[in-house]
LOTORDREN-820815 format. One record per atom (N, C-alpha, C, O): residue in one letter; x, y, z. Coordinates in pm, whole numbers, plus 50000, padded with zeros to 5 digits. Last residue first. Layout:
% residues N
AXYZ
...
//
This chain:
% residues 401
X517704832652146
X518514822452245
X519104809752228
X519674804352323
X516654835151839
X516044833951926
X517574827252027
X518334818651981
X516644860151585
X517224845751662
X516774847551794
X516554858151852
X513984870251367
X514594869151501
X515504860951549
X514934850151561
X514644856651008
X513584861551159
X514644862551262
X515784857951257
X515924880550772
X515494864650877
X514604868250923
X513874877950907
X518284908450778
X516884894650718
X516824884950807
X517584882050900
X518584938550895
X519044925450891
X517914917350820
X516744921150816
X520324969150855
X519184961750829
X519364944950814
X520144939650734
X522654993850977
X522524980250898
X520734971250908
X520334969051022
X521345022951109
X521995010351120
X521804999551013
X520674997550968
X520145051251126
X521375047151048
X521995034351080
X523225034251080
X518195051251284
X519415050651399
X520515053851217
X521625059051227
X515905045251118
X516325056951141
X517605061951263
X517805073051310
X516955014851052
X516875022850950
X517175041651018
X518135048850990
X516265007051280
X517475001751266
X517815014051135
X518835020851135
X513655005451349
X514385014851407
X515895016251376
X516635024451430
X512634989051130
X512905002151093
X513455010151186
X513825021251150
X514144966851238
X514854970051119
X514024985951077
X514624993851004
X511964960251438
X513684964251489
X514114967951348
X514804977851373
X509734952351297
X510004969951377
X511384973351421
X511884984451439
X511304930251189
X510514939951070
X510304953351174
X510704964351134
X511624914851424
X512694915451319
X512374933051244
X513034943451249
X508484908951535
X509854920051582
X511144922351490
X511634933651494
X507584901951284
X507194911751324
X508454917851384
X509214926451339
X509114871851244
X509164881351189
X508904896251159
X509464902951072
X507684857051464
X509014855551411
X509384867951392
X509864875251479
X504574859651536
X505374858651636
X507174856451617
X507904854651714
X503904871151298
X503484880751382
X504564871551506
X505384878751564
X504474846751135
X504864861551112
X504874872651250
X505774880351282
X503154827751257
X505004827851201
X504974842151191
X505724848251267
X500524833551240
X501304831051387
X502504836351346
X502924847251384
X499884839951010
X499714846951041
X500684849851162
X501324859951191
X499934811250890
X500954820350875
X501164834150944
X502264839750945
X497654806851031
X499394796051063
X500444806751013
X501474810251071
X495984812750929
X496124813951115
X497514810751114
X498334812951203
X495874803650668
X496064818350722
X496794818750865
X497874823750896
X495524775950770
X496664783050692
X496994797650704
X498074802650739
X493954769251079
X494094775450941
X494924779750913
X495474787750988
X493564773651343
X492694764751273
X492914768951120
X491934771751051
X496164769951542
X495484775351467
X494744763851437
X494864751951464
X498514754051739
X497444762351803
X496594767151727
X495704771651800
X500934744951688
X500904756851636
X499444762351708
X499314774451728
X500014717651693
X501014722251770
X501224736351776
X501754740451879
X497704716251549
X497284710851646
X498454712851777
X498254711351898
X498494723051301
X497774733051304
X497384727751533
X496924735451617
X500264696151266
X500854712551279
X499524722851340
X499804730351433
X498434680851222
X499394678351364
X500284693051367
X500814698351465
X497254683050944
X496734687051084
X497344687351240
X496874692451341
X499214688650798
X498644699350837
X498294698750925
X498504707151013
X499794660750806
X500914665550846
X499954678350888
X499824679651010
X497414658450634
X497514643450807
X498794654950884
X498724657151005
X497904661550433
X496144671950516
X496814666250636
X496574671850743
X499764646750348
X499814665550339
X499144668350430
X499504676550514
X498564625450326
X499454629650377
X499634644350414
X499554649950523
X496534632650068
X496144626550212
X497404631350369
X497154637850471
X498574636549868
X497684651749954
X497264648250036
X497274656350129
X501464621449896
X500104619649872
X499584633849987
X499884638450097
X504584633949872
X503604629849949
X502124627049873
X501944633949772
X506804653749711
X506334639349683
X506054630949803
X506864622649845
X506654675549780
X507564673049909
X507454651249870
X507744641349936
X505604686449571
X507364695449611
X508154686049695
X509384685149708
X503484676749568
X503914673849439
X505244678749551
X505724669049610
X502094685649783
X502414670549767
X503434672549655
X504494667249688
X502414708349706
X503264706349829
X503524690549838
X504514684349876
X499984712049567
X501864718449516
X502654711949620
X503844711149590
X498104701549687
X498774697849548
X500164702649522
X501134697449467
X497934724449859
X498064711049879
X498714705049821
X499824701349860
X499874750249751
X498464746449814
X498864728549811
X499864722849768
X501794774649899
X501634764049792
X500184762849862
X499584768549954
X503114797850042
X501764801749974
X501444793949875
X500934798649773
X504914802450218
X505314802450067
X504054803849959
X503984808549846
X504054785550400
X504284798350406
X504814805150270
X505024817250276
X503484761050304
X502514769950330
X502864781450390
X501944788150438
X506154753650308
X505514754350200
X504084761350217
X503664767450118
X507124750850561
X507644758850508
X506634763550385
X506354775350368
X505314730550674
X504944743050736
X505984757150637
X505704769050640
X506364710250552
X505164713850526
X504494727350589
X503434732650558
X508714711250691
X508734708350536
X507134714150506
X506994723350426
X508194703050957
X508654716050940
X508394719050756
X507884729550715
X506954677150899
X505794693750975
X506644703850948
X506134714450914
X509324663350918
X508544666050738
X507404675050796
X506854681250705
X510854674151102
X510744678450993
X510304679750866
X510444687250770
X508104682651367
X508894671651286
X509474675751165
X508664681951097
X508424708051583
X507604703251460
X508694688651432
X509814686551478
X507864721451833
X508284704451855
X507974700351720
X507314690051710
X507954749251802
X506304743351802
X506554725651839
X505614718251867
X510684758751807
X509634767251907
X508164759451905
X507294762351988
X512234738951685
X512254741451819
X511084750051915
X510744748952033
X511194739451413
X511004728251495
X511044731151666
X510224727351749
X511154766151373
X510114760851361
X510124747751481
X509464746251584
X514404768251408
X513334775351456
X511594773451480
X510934777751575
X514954754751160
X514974750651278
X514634755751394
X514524748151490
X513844773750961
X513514758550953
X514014754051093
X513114747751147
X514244796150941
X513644797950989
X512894783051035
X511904780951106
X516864803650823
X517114801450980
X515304794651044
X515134789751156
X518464776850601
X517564787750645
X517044792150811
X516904783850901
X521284762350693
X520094761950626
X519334776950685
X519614784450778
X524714779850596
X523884775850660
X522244772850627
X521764779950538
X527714785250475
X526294779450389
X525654774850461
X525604762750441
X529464814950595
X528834803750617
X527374798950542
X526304805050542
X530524841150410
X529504840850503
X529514817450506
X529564810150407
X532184868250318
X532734857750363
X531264852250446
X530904859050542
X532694893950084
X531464886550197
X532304869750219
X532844862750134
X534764911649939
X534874902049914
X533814895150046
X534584889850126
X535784940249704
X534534931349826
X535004920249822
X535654916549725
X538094958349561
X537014945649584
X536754947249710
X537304953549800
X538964988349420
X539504977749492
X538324965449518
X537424968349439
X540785016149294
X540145002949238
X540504991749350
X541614987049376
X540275052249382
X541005035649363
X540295022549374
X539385019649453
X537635063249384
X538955063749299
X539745057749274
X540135056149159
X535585048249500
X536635054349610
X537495059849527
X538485063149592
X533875036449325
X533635048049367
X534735056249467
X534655068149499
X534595010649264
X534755017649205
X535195035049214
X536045042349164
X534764973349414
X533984985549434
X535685000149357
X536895000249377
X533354946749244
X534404958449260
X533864971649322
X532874978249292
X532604917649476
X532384923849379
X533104939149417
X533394943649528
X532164884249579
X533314893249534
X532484901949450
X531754897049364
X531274859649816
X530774870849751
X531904880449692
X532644884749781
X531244829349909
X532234837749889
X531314846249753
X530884842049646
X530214803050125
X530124808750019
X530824823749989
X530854829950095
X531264773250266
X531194786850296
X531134793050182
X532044789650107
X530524738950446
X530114749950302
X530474761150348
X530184763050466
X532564718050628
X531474722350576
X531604733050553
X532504739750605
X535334707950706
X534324702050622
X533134709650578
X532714706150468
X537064725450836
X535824715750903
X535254707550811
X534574698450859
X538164742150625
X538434731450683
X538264719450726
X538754708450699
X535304742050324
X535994750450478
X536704736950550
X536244725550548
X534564744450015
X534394734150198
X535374742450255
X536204748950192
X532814770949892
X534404760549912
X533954755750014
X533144760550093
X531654788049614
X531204780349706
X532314768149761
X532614758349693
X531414823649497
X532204807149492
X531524797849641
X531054802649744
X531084844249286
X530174836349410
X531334826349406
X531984822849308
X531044881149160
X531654865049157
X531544860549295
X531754867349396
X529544903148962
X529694900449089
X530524884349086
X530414877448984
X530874925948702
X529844920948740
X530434913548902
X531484917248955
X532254943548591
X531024951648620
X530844941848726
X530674946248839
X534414936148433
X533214934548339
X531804941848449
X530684944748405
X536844935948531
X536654945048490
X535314948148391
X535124957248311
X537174920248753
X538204914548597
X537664929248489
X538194931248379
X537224916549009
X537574928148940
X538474929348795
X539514934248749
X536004896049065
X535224905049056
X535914916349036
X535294926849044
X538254876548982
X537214875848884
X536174886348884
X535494888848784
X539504882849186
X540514886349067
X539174887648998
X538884898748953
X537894874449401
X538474888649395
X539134894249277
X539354906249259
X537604846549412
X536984852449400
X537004872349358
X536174879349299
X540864837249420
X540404837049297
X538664846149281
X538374851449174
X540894850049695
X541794859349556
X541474854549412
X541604861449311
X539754829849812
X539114845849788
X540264853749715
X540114865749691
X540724808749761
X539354806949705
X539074822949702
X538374828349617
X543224813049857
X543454810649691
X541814814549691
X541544824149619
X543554828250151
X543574817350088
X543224820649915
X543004832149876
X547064849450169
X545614846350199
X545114839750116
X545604840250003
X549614848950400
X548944842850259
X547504844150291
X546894841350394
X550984859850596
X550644870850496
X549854863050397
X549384869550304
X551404839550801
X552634841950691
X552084855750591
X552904860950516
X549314837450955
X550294845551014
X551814847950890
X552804855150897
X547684828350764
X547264845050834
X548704847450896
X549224858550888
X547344811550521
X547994814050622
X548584826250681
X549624832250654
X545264791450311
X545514802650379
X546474804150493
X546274795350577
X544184764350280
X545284768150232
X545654784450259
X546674787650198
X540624770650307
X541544763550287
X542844765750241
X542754770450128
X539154786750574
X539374786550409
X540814777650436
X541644777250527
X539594790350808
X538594785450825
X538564780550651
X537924770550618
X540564817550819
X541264806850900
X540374791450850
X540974781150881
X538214835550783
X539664836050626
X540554819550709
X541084811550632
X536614833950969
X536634826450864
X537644827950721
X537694822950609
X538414846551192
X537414832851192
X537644826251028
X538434817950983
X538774871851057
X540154864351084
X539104846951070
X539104838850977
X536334886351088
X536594881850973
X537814870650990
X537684860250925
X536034899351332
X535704889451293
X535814879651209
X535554867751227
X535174929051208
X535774923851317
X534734909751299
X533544908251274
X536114933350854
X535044938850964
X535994929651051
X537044924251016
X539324953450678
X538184940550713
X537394944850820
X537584955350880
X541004966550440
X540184966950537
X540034957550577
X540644948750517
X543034957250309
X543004972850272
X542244972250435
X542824976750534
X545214930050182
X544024936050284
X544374953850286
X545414960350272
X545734929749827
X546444930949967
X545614933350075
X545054943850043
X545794935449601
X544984921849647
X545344920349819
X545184911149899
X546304955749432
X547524946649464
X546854933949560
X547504923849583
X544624969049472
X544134966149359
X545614959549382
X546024959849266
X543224960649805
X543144968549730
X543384966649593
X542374961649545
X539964943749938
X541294941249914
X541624950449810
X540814951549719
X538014940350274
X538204950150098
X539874949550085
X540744952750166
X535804920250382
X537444923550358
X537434927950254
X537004922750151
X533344906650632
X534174913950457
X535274916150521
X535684915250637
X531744882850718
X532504886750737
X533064894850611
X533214889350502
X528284869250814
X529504868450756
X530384880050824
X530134885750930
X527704856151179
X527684868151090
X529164863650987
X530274859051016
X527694832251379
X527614828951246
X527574841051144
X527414837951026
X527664848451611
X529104844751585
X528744837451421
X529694837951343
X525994878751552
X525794865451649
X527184858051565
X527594863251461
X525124901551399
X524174894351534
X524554888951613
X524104889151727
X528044932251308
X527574911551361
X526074911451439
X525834919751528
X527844949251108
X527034951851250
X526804935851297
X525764929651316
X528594941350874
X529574955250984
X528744953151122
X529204956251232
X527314918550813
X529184918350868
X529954930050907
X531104931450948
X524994931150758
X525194915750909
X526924920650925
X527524924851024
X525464948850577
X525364951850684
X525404939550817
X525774940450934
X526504923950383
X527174938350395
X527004944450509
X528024947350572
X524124912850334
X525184906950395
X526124917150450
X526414917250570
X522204931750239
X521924925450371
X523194917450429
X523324915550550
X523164935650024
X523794946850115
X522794938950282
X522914942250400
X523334907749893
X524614911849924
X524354924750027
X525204925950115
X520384910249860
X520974899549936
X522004902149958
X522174899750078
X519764930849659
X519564931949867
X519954920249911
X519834919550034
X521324920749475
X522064936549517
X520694936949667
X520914943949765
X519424903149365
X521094902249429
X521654910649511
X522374907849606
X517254916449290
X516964902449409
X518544906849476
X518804911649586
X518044933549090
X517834941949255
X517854928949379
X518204929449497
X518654913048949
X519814925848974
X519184929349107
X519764928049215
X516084902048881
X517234895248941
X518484905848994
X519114902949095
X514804925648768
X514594923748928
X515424913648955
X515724914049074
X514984937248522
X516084944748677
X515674935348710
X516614928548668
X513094926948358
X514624921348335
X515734928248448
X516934925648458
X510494935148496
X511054922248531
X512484918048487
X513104909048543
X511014960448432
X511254956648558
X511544940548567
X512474934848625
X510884959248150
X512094964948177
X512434961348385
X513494960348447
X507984946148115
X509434942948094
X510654945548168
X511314937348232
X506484971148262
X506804955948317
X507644952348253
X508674954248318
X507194986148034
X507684993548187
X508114975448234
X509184969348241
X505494974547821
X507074977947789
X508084980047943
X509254976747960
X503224972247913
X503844959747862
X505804962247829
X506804955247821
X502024997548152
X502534992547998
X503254980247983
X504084978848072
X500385005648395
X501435003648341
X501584996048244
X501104984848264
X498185030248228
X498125020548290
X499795015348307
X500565021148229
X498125068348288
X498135054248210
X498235044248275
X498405046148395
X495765083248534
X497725080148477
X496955064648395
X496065056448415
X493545083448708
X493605094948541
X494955089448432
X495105090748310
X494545078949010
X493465081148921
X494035089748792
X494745099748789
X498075073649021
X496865081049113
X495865079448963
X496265079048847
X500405047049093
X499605059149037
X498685060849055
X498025051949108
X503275027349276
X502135035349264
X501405046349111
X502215052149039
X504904997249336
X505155010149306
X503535012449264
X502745003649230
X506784977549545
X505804981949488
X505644995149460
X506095004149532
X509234946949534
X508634962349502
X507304964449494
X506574955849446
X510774926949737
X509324929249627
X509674947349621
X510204955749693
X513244901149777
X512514911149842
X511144914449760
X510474904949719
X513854874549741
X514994882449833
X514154895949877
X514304901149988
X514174843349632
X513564852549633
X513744866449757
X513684862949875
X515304824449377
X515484825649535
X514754841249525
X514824848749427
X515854813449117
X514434815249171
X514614822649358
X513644824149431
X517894822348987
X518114809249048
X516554807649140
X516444799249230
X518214849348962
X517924839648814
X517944827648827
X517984820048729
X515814862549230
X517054861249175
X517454845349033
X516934834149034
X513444882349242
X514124870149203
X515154866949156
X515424868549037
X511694907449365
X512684909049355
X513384889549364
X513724884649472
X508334909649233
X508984901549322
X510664901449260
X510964897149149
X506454938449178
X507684930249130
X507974921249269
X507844925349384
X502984953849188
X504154946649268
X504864941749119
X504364940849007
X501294982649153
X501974974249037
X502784966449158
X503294974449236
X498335000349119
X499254995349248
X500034983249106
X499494978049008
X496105024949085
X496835014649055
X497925012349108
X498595021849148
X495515043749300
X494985041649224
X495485022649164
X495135011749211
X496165069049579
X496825059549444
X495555052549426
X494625053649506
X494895084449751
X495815090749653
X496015081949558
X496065086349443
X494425070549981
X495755081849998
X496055085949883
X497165090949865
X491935058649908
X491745069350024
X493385078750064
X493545088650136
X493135041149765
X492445053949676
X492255063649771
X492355075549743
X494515020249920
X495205029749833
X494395041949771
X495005051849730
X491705010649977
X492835016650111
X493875025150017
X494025037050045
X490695000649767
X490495015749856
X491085021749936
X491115033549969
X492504981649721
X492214990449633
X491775006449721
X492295017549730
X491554966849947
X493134968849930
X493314977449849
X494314984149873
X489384958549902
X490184962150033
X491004972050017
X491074983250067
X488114954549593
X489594952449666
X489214961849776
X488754972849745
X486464963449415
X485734955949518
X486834948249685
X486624942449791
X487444975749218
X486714981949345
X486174975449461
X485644979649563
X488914969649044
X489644964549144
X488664970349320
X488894969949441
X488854958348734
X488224961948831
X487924957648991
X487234948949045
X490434943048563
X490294959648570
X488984964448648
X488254973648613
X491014917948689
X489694918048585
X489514933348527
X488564935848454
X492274919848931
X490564919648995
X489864920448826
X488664922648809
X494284914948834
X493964902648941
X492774909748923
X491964901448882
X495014937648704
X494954923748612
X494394917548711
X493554910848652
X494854963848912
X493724960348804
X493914950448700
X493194951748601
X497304952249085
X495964950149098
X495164951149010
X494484941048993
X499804936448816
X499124949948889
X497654947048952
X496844940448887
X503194914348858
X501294919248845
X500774932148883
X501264938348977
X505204893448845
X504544908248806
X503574906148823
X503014895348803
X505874866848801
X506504873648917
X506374891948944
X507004899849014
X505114849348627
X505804859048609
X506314869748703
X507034879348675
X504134829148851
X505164822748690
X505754837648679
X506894838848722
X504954837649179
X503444836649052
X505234835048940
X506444837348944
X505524841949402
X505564830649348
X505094826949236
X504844815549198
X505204869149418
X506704866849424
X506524855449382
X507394853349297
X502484873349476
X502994878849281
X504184872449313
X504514867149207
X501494858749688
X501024861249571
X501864859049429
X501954850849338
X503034874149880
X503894860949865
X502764856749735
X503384849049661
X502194896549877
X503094895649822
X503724884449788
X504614882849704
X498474898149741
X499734898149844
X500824895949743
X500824894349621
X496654897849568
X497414904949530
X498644910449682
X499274920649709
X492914901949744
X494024898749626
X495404906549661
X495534916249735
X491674889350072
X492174898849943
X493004891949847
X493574881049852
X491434886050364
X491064871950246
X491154884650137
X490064890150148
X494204890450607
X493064893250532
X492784887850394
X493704885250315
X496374886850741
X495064878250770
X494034883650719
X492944882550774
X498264901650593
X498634883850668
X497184879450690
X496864868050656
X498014925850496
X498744913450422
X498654898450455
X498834888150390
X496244934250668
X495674932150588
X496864920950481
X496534911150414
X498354938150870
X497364928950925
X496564925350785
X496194913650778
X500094951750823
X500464941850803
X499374935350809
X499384924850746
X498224976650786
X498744970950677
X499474956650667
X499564950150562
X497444979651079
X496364977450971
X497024970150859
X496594959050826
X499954990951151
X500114979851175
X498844972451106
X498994960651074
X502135010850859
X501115008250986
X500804994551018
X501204985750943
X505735013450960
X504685007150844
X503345003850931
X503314997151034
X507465045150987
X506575033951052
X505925027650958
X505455034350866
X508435061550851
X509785054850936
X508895040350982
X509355029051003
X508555073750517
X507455069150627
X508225057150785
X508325044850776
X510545084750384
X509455096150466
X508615090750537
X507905097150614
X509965057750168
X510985070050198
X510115079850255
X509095083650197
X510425027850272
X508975033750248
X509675051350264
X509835056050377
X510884999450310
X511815010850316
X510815019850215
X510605017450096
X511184969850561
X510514973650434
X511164992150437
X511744997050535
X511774933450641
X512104947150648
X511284954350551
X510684948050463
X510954908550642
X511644915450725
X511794927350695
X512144932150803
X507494894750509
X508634903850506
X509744905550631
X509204903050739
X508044855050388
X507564862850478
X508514877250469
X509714876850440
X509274836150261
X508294847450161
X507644855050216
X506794862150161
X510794819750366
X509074816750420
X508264825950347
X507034826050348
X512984814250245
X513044803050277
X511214802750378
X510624793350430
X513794844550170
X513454833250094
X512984822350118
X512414817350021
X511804867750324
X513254859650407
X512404847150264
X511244843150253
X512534901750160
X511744889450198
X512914880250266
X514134881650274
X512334934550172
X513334925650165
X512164913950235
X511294915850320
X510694962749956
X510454952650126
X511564939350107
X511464934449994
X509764996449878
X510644983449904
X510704974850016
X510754977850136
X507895018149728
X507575007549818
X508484993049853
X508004981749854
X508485046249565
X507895029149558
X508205026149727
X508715033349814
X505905078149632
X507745069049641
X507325051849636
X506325046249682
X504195091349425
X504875097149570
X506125090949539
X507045094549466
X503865072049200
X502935082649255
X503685081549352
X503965070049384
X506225071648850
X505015064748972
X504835075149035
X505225086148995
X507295061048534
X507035072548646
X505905065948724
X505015058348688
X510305045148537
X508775042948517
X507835047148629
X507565042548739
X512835065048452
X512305051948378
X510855045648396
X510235041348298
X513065081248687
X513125082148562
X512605074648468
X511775080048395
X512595068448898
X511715081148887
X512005086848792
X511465097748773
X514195045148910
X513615043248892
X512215053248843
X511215049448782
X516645056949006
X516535052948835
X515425050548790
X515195051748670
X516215069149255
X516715078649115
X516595071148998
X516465077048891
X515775039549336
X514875047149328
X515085057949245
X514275058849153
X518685029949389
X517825028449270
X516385032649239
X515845029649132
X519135047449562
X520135048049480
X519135042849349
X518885049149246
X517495039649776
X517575052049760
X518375056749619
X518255068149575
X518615009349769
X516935016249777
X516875026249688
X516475025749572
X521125011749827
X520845002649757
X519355007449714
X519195008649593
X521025027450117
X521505034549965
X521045024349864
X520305030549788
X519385007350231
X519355018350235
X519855032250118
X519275041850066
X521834987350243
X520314982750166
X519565000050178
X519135002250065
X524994995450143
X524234988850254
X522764992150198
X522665000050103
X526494974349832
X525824989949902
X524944984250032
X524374973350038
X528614970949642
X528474960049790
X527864975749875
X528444984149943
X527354971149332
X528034973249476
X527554968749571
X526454963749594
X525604960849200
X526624952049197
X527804954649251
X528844948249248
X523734976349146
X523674970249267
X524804958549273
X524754948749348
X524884996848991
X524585002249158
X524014984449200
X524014982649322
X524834987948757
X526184988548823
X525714993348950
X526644992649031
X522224978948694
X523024970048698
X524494972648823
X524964965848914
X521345005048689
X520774994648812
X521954983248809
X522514979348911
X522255011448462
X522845019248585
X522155008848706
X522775006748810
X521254996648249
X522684995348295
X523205007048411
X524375009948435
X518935004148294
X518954993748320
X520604990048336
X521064982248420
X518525031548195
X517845022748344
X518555012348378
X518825010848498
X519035026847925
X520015029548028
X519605026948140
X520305019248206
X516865013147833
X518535008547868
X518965013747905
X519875007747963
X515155029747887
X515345019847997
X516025015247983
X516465009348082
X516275048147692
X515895056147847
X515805045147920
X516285046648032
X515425031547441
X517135038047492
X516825040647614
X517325031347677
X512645034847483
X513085018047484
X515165024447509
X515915019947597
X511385060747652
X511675054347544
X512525043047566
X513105042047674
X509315073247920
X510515072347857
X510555065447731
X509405063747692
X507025099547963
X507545080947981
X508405077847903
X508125080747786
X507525128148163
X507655117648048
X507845105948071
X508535100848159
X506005135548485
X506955130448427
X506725125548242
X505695119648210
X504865153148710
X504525145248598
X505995143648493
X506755152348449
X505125136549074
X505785146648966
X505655143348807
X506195133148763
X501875140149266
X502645133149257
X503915141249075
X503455148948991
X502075159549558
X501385158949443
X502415151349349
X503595154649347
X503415156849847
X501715166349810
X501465158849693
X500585150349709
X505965163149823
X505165152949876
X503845149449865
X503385138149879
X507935171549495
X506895173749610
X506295162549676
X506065152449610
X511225176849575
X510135170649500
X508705171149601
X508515171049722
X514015188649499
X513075194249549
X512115184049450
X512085182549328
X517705173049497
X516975177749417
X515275180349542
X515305175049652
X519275162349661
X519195174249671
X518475177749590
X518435190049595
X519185138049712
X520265135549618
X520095154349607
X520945159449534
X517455130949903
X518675125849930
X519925132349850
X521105132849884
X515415161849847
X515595144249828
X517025141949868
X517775151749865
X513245185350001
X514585177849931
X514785165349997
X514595160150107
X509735187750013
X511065184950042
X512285179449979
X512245169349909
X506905205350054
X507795198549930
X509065192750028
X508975196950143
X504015193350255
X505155201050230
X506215197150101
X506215185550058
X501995169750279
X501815182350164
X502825191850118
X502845197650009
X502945137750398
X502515149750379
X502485163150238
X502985162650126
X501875106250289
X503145116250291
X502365129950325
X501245132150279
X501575075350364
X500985086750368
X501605098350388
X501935101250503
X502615050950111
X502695058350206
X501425064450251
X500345061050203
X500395021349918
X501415033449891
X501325042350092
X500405040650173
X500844988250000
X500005000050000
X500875012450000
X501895013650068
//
């Protein structure tokens, strides 16, 4: 649902004067105007930007390329429940609490875990209601501030993982959005999926939670440590063939580091066993903007999702209850879940019901409603106080003790 902004004008991040009041009429651009859109999104998020500039940064591209009403609407998802953690609403510090309530336990169109799982991963309210969306909740609640048509993106990354959503706005009378705009968003949104999964990493490893926080290190253009966060020693020790006290650092992040600054723009992943034996994934990408040329490099542990063992521990789920409790947060239906988790739907209903019977609900809704409001709520108000402190923004849910 779009903001509620006031009437005063105010300067923007970037110093330019826009009004809050009334939304700015703009030209619609041309098929050159979203290439370029599109190669500036590219290179802003293929910095290692904390999620805040990452927003704010691609929002300037975006108030060029596909004009909307006030400010979009950004929300980082936790992939593994399609539930929100965070959201970045410019001028609005609070997300009301009506609004979550209408996302989670209200029978409407056009949620988010909706469009993020849908084949195309786009939609505007006036395609779900038929161009006629009056009968939406959810429609009026936007017409009573001003907007009109409502457009979501599910921010996907080209591996389906799913990392956040957009939504963006227009007021009564504005064209519809166009077959050409949706394009141009759906070919960003793996770029933006990536670019909030890295500045969510970015901020975990300046601002640790907890001893599993990755870890950076900016290496300069001789590959040499320039920087690092606290902590980081752990897991450069922890890489194979490295040796901290001789000056060597291991091969997997200089080969990650050479490749993200081979000079093509783009980002480099690697995935290495770690001493111990188990997974650590390796983020490299260049950063540009300092004048001197130097890399990123995220150091983070391949851990499962947080929200799967969490489940088990806070309700006693089993893991094929946890398996099935994931998928209905994800917003499958029976059939999909038999088919995902190859169970008979009999099964499925037999697992639902020993969940809905540990969990305390009488319903999918109810169920998701719980996870959210008792996981992911506090996460989602600590990340906007986290926002107006100027602090790193985190994903997941809550850890719990």
């Amino acid at each position: 649902m779009a903001p509620t902004l006031g009437r005063q004008a105010r300067r923007s991040h970037t110093g330019k004067v826009v009004s809050r009041g009334r939304p700015v009429r703009r030209r619609f651009p041309g098929v050159p105007d979203l290439e370029r859109a599109a190669d500036r999104i590219a290179r802003i998020t293929a910095a290692p930007h904390d999620l805040v500039t990452l927003w704010r940064e691609t929002t300037d591209v975006l108030t060029a390329a596909v004009p909307f009403y006030r400010t979009p609407c950004w929300y980082t998802l936790d992939p593994a429940s399609l539930l929100m953690t965070s959201h970045f609403h410019d001028g609005m510090p609070e997300f009301p609490a009506e609004w979550l309530h209408a996302e989670y336990l209200s029978d409407d169109v056009h949620h988010l875990v909706d469009v993020t799982r849908s084949p195309a991963g786009i939609s505007t309210l006036h395609e779900v209601t038929g161009g006629d969306p009056s009968a939406s909740p959810r429609w009026r609640a936007n017409m009573e501030m001003g907007g009109d048509q409502e457009l979501i993106l599910g921010l996907r990354t080209r591996t389906g993982e799913v990392w956040g959503a957009l939504g963006l706005y227009r007021e009564p009378g504005e064209p519809l959005f166009d077959g050409r705009e949706k394009q141009f968003l759906t070919a960003v949104a793996p770029r933006l999926a990536e670019g909030a999964r890295r500045a969510l990493l970015v901020g975990e490893a300046a601002d640790p939670e907890g001893p599993e926080s990755p870890g950076l290190v900016i290496l300069d253009e001789r590959f040499d440590v320039h920087s690092a966060t606290p902590g980081v020693d752990r897991w450069l020790a922890e890489l194979p063939d490295g040796d901290a006290d001789a000056g060597r650092l291991p091969t997997a992040l200089l080969t990650v580091a050479a490749r993200a600054a081979s000079g093509d723009g783009g980002v480099a992943v690697a995935r290495v066993r770690s001493r111990g034996g188990t997974w650590m994934v390796l983020h490299g990408a260049p950063l540009v903007s300092t004048g001197e040329r130097r890399v990123a490099v995220i150091i983070e542990p391949a851990h499962p999702a947080r929200i799967l063992p969490l489940l088990m521990a806070a309700y006693g789920l089993t893991e094929r209850e946890r398996d099935v409790t994931r998928a209905v947060l994800q917003g499958g239906s029976t059939a999909q879940i038999a088919d995902e988790l190859v169970l008979s739907t009999h099964t499925v209903q037999q697992h639902l019901k020993s969940v809905f019977d540990k969990t305390g609900v009488r319903s999918r809704r109810d169920l998701v409603a719980t996870v959210f409001f008792t996981h992911y709520e506090p996460r989602f108000r600590d990340n906007e106080d986290r926002v107006v402190r100027h602090r790193p923004v985190r994903g997941g849910p809550v850890r719990r003790p």
